[in-house]
VEXZADO-66548 format. One line per field, with one value per residue (C-alpha): residue number from 1; x negated, y negated, z; residue in three letters. Coordinates in nm, 3 decimals. Each point is the difference from the previous one (the first is absolute). Example, Ala and Ser with C-alpha at 12.3 -4.5 7.8 and 13.67 -1.06 7.14 Angstrom:
<rs>
nr: 1/2
east: -1.230/-0.137
north: 0.450/-0.344
up: 0.780/-0.066
rest: Ala/Ser
</rs>
This chain:
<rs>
nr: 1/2/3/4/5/6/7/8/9/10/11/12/13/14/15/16/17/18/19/20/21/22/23/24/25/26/27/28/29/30/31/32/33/34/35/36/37/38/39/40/41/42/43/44/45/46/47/48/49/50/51/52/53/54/55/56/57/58/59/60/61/62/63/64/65/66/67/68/69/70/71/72/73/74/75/76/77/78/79/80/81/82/83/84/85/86/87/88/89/90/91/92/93/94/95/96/97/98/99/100/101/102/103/104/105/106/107/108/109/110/111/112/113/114/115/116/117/118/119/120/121/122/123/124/125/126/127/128/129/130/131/132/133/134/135/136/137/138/139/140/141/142/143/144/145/146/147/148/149/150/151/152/153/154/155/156/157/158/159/160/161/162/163/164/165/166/167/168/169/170/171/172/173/174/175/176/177/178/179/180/181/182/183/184/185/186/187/188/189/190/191/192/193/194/195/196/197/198/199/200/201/202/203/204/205/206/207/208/209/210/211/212/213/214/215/216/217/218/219/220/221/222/223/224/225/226/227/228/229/230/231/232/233/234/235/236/237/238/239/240/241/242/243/244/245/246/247/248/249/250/251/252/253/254/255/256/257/258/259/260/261/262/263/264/265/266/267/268/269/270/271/272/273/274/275/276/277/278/279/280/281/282/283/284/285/286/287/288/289/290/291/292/293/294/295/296/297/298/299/300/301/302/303/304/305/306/307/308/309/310/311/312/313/314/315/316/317/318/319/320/321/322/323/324/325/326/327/328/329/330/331/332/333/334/335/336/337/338/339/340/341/342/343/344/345/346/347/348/349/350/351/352/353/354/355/356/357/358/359/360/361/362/363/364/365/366/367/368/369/370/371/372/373/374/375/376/377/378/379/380/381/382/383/384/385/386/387/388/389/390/391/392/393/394
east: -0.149/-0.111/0.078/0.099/-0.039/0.243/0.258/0.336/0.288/0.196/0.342/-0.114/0.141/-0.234/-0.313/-0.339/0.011/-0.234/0.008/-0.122/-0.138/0.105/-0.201/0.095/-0.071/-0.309/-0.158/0.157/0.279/0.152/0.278/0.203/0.234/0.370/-0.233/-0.243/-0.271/-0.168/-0.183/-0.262/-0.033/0.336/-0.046/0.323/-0.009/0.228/0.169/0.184/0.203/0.096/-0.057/0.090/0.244/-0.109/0.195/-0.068/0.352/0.009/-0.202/0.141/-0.187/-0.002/-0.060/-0.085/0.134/-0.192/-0.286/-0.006/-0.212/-0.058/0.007/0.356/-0.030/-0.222/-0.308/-0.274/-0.278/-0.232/-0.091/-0.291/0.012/0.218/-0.190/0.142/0.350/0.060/0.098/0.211/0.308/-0.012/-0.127/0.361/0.184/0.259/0.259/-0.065/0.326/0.097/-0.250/-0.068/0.111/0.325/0.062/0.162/-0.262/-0.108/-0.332/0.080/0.196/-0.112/-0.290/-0.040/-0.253/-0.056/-0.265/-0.163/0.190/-0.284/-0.095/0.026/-0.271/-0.003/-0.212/0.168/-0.183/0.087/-0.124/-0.249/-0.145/-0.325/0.028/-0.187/-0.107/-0.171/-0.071/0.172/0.355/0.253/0.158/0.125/-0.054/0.236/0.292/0.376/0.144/0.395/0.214/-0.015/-0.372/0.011/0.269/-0.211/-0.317/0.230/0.124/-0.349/-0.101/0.294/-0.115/-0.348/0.187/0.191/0.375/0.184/0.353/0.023/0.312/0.059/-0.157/0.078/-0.135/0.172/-0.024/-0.291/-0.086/0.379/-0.052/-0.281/0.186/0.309/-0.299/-0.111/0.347/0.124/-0.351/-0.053/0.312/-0.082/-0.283/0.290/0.340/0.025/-0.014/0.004/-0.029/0.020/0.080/-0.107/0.125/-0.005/-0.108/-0.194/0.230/-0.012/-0.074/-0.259/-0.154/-0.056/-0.109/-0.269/-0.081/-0.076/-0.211/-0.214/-0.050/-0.081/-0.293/-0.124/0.003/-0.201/-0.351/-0.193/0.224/-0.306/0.229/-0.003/-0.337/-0.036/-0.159/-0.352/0.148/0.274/0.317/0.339/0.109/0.184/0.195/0.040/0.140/0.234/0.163/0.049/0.217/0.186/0.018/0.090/0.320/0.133/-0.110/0.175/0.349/-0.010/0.141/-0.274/-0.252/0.160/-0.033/-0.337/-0.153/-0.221/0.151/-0.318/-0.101/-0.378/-0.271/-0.117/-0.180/0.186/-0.277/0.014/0.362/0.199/0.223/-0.060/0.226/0.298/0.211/-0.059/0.160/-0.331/-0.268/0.172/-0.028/-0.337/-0.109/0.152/-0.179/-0.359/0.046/0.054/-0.286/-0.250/0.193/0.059/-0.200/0.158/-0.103/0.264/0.261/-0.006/-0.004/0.278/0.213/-0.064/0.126/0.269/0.094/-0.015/0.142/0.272/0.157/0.186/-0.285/-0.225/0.231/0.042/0.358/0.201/0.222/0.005/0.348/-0.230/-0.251/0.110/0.140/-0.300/0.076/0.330/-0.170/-0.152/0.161/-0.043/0.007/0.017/-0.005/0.067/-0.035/0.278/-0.286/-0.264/-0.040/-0.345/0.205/0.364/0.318/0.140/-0.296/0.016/0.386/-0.040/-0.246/0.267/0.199/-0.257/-0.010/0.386/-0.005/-0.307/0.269/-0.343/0.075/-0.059/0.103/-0.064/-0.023/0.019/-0.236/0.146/-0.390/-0.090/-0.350/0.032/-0.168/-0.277/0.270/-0.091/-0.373/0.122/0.332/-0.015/0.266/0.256/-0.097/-0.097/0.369/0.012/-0.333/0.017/0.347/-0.172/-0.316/0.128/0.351/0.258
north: 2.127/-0.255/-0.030/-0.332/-0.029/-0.296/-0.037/0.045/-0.249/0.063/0.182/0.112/0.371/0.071/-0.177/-0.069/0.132/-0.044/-0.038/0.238/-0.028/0.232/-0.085/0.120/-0.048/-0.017/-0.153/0.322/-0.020/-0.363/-0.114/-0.148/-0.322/-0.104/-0.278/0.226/-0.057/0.264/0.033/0.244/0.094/-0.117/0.077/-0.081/-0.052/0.182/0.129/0.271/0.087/0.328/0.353/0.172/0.260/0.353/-0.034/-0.387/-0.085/-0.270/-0.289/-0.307/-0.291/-0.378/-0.285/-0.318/-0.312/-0.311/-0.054/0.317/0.267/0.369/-0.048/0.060/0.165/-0.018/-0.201/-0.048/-0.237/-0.012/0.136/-0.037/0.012/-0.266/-0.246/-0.381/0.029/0.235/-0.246/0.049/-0.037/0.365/0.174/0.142/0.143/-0.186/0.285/0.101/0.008/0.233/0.231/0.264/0.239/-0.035/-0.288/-0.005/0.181/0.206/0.138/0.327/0.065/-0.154/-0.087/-0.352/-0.127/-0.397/-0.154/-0.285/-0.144/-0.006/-0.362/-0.048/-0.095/0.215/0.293/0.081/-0.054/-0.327/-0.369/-0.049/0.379/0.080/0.057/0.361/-0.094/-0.375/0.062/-0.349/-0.078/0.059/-0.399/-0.108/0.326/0.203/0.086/-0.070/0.247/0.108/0.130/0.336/0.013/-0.019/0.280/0.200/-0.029/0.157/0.245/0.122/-0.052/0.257/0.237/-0.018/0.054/0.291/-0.159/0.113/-0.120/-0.248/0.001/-0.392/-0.325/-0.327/-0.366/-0.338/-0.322/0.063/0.331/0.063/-0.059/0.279/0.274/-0.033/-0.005/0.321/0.119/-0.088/0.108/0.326/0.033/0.421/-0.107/-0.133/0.049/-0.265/-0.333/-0.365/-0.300/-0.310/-0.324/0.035/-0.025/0.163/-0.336/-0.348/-0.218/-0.399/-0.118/0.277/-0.072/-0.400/0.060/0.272/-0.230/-0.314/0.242/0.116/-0.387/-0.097/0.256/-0.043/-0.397/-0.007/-0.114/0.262/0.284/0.007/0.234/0.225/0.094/-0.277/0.326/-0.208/-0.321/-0.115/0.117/-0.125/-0.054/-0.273/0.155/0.309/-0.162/-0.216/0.321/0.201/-0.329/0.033/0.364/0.026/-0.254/0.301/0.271/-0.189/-0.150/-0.335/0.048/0.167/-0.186/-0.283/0.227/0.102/-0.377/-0.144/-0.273/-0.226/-0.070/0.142/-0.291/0.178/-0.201/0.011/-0.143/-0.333/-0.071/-0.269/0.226/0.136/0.356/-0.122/0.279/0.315/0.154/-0.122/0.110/0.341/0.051/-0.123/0.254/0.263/-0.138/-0.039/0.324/0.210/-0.100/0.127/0.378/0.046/-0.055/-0.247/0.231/0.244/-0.244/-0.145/0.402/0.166/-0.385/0.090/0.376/-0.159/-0.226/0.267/0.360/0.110/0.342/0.071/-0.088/0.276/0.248/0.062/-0.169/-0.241/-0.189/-0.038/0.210/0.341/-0.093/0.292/0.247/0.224/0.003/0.160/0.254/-0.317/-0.163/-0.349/-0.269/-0.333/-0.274/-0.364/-0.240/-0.285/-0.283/0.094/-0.296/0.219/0.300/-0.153/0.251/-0.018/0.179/0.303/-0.007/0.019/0.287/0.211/-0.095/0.181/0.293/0.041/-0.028/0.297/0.203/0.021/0.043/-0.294/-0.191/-0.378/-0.188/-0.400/-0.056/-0.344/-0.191/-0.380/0.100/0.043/0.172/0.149/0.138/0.348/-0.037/-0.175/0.171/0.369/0.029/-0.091/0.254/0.303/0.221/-0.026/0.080/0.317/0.071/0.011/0.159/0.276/0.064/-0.083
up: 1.871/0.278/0.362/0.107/0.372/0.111/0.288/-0.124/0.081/0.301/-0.154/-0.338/-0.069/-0.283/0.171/-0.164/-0.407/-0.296/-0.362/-0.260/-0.357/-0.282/-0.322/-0.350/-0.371/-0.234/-0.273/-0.185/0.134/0.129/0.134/-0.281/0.110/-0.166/-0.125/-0.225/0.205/0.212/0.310/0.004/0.348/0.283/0.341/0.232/0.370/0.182/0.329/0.127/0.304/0.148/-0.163/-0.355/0.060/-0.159/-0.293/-0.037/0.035/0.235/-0.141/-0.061/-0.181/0.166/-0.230/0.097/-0.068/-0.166/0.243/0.189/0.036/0.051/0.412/0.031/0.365/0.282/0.075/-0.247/0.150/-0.289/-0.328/-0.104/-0.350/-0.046/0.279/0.118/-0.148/0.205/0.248/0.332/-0.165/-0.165/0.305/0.067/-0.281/-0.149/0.013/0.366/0.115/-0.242/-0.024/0.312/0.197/0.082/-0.223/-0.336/-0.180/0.237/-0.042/0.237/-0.328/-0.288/-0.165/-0.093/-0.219/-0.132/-0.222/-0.142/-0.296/-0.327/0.021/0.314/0.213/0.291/-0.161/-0.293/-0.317/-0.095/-0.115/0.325/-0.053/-0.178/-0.383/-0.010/-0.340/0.118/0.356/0.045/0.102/-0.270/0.094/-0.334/-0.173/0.166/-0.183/0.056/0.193/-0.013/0.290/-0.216/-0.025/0.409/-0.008/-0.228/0.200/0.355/-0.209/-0.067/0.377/0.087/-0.239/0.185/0.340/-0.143/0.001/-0.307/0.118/0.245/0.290/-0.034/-0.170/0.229/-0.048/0.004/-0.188/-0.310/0.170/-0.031/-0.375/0.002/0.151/-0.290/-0.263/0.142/0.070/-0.385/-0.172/0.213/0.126/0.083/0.246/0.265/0.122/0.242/-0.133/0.306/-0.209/0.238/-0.083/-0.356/-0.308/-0.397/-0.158/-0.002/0.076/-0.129/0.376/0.082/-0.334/0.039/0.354/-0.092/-0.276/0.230/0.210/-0.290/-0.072/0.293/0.022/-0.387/0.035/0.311/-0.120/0.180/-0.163/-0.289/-0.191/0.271/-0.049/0.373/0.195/0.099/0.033/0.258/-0.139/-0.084/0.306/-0.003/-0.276/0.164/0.295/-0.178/-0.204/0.370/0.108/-0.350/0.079/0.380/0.010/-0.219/0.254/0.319/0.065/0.022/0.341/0.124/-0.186/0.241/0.317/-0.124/-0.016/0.265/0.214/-0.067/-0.338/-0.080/-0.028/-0.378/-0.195/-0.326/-0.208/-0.182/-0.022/0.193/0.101/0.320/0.213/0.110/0.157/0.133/-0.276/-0.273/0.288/0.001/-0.350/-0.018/0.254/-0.167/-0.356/0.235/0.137/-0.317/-0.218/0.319/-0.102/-0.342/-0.326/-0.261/-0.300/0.109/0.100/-0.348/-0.160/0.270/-0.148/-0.364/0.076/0.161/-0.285/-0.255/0.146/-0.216/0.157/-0.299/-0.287/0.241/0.069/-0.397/-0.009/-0.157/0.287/0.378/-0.017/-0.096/0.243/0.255/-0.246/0.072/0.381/0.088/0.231/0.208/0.270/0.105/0.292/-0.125/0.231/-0.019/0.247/0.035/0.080/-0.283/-0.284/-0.115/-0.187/0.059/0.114/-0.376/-0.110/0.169/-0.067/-0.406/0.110/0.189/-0.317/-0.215/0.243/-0.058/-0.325/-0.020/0.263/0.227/0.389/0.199/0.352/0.001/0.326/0.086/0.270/0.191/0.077/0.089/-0.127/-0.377/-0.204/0.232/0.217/-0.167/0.178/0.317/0.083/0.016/0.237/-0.270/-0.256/0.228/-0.008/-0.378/-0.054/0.267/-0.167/-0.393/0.114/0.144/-0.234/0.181
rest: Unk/Unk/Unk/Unk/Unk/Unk/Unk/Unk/Unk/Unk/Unk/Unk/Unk/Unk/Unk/Unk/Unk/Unk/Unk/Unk/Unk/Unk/Unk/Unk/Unk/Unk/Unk/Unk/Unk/Unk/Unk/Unk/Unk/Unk/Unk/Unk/Unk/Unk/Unk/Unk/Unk/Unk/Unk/Unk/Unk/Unk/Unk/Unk/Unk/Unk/Unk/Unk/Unk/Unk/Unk/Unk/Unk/Unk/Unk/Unk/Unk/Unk/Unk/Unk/Unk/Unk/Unk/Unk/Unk/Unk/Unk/Unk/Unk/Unk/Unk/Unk/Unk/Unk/Unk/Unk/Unk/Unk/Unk/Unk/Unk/Unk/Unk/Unk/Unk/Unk/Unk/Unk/Unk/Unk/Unk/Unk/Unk/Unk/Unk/Unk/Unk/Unk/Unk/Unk/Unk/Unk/Unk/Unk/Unk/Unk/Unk/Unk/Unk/Unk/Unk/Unk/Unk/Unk/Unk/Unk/Unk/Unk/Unk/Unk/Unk/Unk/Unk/Unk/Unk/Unk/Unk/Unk/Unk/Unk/Unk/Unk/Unk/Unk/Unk/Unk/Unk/Unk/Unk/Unk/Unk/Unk/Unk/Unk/Unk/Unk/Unk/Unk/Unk/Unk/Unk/Unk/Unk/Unk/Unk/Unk/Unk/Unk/Unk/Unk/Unk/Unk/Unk/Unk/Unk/Unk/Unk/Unk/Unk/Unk/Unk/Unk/Unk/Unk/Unk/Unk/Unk/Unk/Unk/Unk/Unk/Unk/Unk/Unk/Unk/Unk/Unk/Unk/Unk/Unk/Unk/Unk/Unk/Unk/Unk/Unk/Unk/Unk/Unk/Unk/Unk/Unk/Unk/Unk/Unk/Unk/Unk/Unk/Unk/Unk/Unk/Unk/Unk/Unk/Unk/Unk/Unk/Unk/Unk/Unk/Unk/Unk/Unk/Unk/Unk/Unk/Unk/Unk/Unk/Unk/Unk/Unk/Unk/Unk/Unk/Unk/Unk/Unk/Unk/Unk/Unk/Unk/Unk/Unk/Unk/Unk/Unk/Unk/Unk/Unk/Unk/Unk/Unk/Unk/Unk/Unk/Unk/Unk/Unk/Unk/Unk/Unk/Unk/Unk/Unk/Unk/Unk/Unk/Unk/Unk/Unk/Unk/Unk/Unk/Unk/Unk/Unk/Unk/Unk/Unk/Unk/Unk/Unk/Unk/Unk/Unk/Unk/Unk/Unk/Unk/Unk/Unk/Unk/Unk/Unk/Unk/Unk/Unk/Unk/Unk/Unk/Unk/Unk/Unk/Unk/Unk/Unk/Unk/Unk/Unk/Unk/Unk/Unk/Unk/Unk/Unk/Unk/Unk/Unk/Unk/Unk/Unk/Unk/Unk/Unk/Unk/Unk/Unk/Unk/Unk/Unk/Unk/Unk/Unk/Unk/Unk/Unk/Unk/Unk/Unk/Unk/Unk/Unk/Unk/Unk/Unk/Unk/Unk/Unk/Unk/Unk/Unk/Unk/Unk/Unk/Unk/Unk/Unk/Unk/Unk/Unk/Unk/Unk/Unk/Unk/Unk/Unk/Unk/Unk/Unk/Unk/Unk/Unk/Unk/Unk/Unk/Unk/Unk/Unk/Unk/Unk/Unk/Unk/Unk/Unk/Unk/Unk/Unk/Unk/Unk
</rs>
């Protein structure tokens, strides 16, 4: 445990936190991937939030979406371990409107705990960590990772913190796909289930546009293979695949509202074509911004997971209509949002469907949003009386 000694933001509830390490596996005894592969030794970076009840009863498990991290709530200045990408933009956790006291998941009440996805790049054991077996970076060694192998991993991190059943899973967008993984494949360890904005499937858009991310990054001469970690990086790539990404993440309304009035003087290297509107410099910034905060190894791995998660093939069944037959005792929230062209409405529609046809107890709400997709991370306000309402039964 470290203290970090930092002032805290004027207004936040939870005020200055810190992430933890929990480190598990051997050479005897890996951790064995969907893939085949195995890692020897996985640590996961993680964070938690308010108290365990006696009886452990009151956890509930956070997943991030595609980017995120473990620093759901509060202020985390620095860590250490993970150095420069830990850059200004992660200081306040990317759920802190929902997570406090006296806010949806209210840590006088529950105990709320987020981590690191495996393969990501924010101190979970991934392609920018050190190979135990090399003592150099794993880079193009490290093997593909599924959305069940980073399920798996959390399971085995609430084992270590003693939760056996948890009170509620919540995530949106590919964190969204997470929690029904662990709701379908363990569906004993919960009984509240909050997918938002998510869906049960690839879908053909999601699946070209994830595809001309991972391009972008593996045709960028400085990607090496991935193995680019004492060289300059694919940056360029990396920036171009966050543009591809983020017009998916935002309205196009407020990607408008969002723009600068000026355009940007950024050199855009030896083209002719030089910024023209607001709307390019935006999305440039954005792409600029991004590659100074997250590691292209795991972009490309958290894409392939992405590309290939199949609830049904992992959860032992044969068709997305017995995906929930194992979870009549849960209950769900499922929200869409009107706006969102990342995980469109329809898709969280033929999931209610499958619900129904499983006879599993669920309420389904439309949140009305300008902001699109990210409305679940920027809006709490809109979801806050149907969270209270699931959380605590009523």
């Amino acid at each position: 445990m470290r203290t970090i000694v930092s002032e805290v933001p004027v207004g936040e509830s939870i005020g200055r936190v810190e992430t933890q390490f929990y480190t598990f596996g051997t050479e005897a005894d890996p951790f064995v991937l969907e893939c085949g592969s195995s890692l020897s030794e996985v640590t996961l970076a993680y964070e938690t939030y308010g108290e365990l009840n006696a009886d452990a009863s009151n956890a509930i498990l956070v997943f991030h979406a595609l980017t995120g991290s473990q620093h759901a709530a509060g202020f985390n200045p620095e860590i250490p371990e993970i150095g420069e990408i830990w850059t200004d933009e992660n200081h306040l956790g990317w759920w802190n409107g929902f997570i406090g006291p006296g806010k949806p998941f209210d840590t006088n009440k529950y105990f709320v705990v987020c981590a690191n996805y495996l393969g990501g790049c924010y101190g979970s054991t991934g392609p920018g960590s050190i190979n135990p077996e090399t003592g150099r970076r794993y880079g193009s060694s490290f093997p593909n990772v599924c959305f069940a192998d980073m399920v798996d991993s959390q399971v085995q991190l609430l084992g270590h913190l003693g939760i056996d059943k948890l009170h509620a899973v919540a995530a949106g967008s590919t964190g969204g796909v997470l929690a029904l993984s662990l709701a379908t494949r363990y569906p004993d360890l919960v009984e509240i289930v909050v997918p938002f904005a998510t869906g049960t499937h690839t879908t053909a858009l999601q699946r070209i546009h994830n595809y001309e991310q991972i391009n972008a990054i593996q045709t960028d001469p400085n990607f090496e293979g991935g193995d680019y970690y004492d060289g300059p990086g694919p940056t360029s790539g990396l920036a171009l695949a966050r543009m591809i990404s983020h017009k998916t993440f935002v309205s196009l309304k407020d990607l408008a509202m969002r723009a600068r009035d000026e355009v940007l003087d950024i050199d855009d290297g030896d083209g002719f074509y030089a910024l023209t509107h607001p709307l390019e410099s935006y999305m440039r910034h954005q792409g600029d911004k991004f590659v100074k905060r997250f590691d292209a190894n795991s972009y490309v791995r958290i894409m392939h997971a992405w590309q290939t998660f199949d609830l049904v093939r992992e959860a032992g069944l044969e068709d997305l209509s017995e995906l929930f037959t194992a979870c009549k005792h849960q209950r769900y929230m499922v929200f869409t949002i009107d706006s969102d062209v990342c995980f469109y409405p329809d898709e969280q529609q033929e999931m209610v469907r499958y619900l129904e046809l499983a006879d599993v107890p669920y309420r389904w709400i439309t949140v009305h949003s300008d902001k699109g997709h990210d409305s679940f991370l920027l809006e709490p306000e809109l979801y806050t009386p149907h969270l209270v309402a699931t959380l605590e039964g009523y």
